[in-house]
C-alpha positions as CSV (number, residue, x, y, z in Angstrom):
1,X,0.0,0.0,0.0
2,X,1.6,3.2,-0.9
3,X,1.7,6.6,0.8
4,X,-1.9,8.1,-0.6
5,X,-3.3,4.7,0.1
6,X,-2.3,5.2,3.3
7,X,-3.3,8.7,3.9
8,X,-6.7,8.3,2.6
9,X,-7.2,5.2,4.7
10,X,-6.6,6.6,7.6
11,X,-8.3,9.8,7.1
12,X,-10.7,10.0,4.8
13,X,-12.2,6.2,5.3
14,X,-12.1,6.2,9.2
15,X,-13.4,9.8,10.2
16,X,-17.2,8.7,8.4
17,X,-19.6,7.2,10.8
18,X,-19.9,3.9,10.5
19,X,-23.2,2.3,9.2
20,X,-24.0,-1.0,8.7
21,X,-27.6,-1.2,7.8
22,X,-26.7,-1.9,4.5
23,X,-24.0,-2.3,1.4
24,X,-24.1,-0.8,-1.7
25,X,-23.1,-2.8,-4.4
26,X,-20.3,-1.8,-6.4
27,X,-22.4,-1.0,-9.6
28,X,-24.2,1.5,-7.4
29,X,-21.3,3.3,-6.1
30,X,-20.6,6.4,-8.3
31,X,-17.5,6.3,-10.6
32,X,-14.9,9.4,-10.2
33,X,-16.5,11.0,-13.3
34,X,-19.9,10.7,-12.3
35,X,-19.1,13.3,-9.2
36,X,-16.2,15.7,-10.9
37,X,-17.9,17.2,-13.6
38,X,-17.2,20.1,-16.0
39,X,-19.4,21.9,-12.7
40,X,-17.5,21.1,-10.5
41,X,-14.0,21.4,-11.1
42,X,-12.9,25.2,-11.2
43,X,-9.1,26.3,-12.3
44,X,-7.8,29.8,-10.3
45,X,-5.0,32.1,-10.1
46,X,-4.6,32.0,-6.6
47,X,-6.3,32.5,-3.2
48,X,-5.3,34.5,-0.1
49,X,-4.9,31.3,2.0
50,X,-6.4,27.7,2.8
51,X,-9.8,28.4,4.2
52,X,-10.4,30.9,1.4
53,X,-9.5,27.7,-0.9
54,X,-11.8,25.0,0.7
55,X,-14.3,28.3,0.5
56,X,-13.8,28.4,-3.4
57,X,-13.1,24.2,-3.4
58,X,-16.6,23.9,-1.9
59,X,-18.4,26.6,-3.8
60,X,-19.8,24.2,-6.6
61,X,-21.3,22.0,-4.2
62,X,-23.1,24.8,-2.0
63,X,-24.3,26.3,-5.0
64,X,-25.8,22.8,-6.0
65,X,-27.0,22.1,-3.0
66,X,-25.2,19.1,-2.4
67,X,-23.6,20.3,0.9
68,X,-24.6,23.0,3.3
69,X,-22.5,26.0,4.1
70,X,-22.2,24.5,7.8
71,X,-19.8,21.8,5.6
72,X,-17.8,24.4,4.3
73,X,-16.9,25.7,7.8
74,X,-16.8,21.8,9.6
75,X,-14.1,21.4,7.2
76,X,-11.9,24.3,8.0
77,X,-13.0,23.8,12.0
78,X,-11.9,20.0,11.5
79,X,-8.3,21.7,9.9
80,X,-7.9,23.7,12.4
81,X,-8.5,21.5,15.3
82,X,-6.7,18.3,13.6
83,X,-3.9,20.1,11.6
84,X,-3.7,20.2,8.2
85,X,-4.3,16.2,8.3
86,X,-6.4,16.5,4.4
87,X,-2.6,17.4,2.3
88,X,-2.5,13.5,1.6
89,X,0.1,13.6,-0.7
90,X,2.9,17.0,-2.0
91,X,0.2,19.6,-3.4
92,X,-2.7,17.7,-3.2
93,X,-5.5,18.1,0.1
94,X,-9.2,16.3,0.5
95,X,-10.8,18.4,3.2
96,X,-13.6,16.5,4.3
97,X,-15.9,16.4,7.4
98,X,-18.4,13.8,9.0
99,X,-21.8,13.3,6.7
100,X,-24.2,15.2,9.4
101,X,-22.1,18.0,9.1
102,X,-23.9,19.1,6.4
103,X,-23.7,17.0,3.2
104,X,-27.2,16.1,1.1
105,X,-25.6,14.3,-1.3
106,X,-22.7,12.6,-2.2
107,X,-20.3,14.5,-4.2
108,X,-17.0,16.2,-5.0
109,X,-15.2,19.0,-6.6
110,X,-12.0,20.4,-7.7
111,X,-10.0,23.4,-7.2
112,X,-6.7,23.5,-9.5
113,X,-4.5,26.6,-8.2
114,X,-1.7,28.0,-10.2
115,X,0.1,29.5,-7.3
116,X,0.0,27.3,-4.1
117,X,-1.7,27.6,-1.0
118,X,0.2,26.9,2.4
119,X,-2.2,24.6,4.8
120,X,1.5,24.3,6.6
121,X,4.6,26.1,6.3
122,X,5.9,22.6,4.8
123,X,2.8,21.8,3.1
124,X,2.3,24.2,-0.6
125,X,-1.1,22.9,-1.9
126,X,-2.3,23.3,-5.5
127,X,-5.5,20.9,-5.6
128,X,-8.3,21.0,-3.5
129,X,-10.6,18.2,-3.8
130,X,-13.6,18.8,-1.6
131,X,-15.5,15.2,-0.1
132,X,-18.4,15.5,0.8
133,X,-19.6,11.6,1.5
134,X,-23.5,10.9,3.1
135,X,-21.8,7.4,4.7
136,X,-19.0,4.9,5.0
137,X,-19.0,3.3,1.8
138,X,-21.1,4.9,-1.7
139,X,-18.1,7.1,-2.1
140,X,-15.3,4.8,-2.2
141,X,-15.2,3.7,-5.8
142,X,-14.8,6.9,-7.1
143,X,-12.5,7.2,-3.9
144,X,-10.4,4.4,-5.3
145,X,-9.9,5.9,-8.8
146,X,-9.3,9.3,-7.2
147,X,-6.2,7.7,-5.5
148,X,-5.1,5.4,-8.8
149,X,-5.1,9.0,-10.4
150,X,-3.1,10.2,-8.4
151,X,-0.6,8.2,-7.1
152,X,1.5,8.6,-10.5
153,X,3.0,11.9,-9.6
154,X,3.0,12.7,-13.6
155,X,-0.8,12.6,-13.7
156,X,-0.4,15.3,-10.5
157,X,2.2,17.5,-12.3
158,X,-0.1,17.4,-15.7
159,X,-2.7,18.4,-13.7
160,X,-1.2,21.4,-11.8
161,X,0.8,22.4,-15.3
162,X,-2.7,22.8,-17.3
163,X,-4.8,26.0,-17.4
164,X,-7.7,24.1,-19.3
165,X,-10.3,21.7,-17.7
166,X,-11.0,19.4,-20.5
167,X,-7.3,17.9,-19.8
168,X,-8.9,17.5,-16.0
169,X,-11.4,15.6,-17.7
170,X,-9.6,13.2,-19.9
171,X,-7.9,12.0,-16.6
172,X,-10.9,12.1,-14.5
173,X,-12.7,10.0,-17.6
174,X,-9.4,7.2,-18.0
175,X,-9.6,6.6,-14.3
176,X,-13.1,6.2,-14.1
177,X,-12.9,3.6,-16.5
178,X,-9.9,1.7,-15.3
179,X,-11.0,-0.7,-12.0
180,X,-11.1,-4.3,-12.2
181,X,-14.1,-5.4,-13.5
């Protein structure tokens, strides 16, 4: 298991409430394309500093009602209480906070900056993906490709080096494809 495995294990996967009611089955479970979207991924300059980027990260989903504005602030509150815990990998954060926070639905955006973002002194951020998952498991397929797409550190630097979305797109579309079926 490599380092974003890891990191997304032991944040992302354990800090949702557990529920055991039911399982979705795979086929149900979103792919990565079907929740980053041409809507929801957003490229910008820059931003003053890493609240205002979760602020901007989350903005899609607020504005589609997916998530509350009380998520937007759980997940700054959660940063500032835990540390900047969400930078899972160099340049790349997942703020997230608990499902009864705030989030209707599941979903997730983008936020591709030009100039980084400090959520630490040693930690320069340049992608924001916001998390906003309604239990413990209907997000982790597209959580899976998220973390095949970026644990090659070339898809990263592509990613960070591009000022249009549709390249965001062709990698969001290739990962959501490749899974073993």
């Amino acid at each position: 298991m490599n380092r974003i495995e890891k990191a997304l294990k032991s944040n992302v996967y354990t800090h949702t409430p557990k529920i055991t009611q039911f399982s979705l089955k795979e086929a149900e479970k979103p792919v990565l394309e079907e929740l980053l979207n041409m809507q929801t991924i957003q490229l910008q300059q820059q931003v003053s500093d890493w609240k205002e980027a979760i602020q901007v990260a989350a903005k899609p989903l607020v504005d589609l009602g997916t998530v509350e504005e009380r998520y937007v602030d759980a997940m700054i509150e959660s940063i500032e209480t835990n540390g900047p815990y969400v930078v899972i990998t160099p340049g790349v954060a997942i703020p997230h906070a608990r499902p009864e926070q705030g989030v209707r639905s599941l979903s997730m955006s983008l936020l591709k900056l030009d100039e980084a973002v400090d959520f630490a002194p040693d930690k320069p951020v340049r992608l924001i993906i916001i998390l906003a998952a309604v239990d413990n498991d209907s997000h982790l397929r597209a959580l899976i490709q998220l973390t095949q797409l970026l644990n090659d550190p070339a898809n990263i630097e592509e990613i960070v080096s591009t000022s249009d979305k549709s390249v965001l797109m062709e990698y969001v579309h290739k990962y959501s494809k490749e899974e073993a079926e």
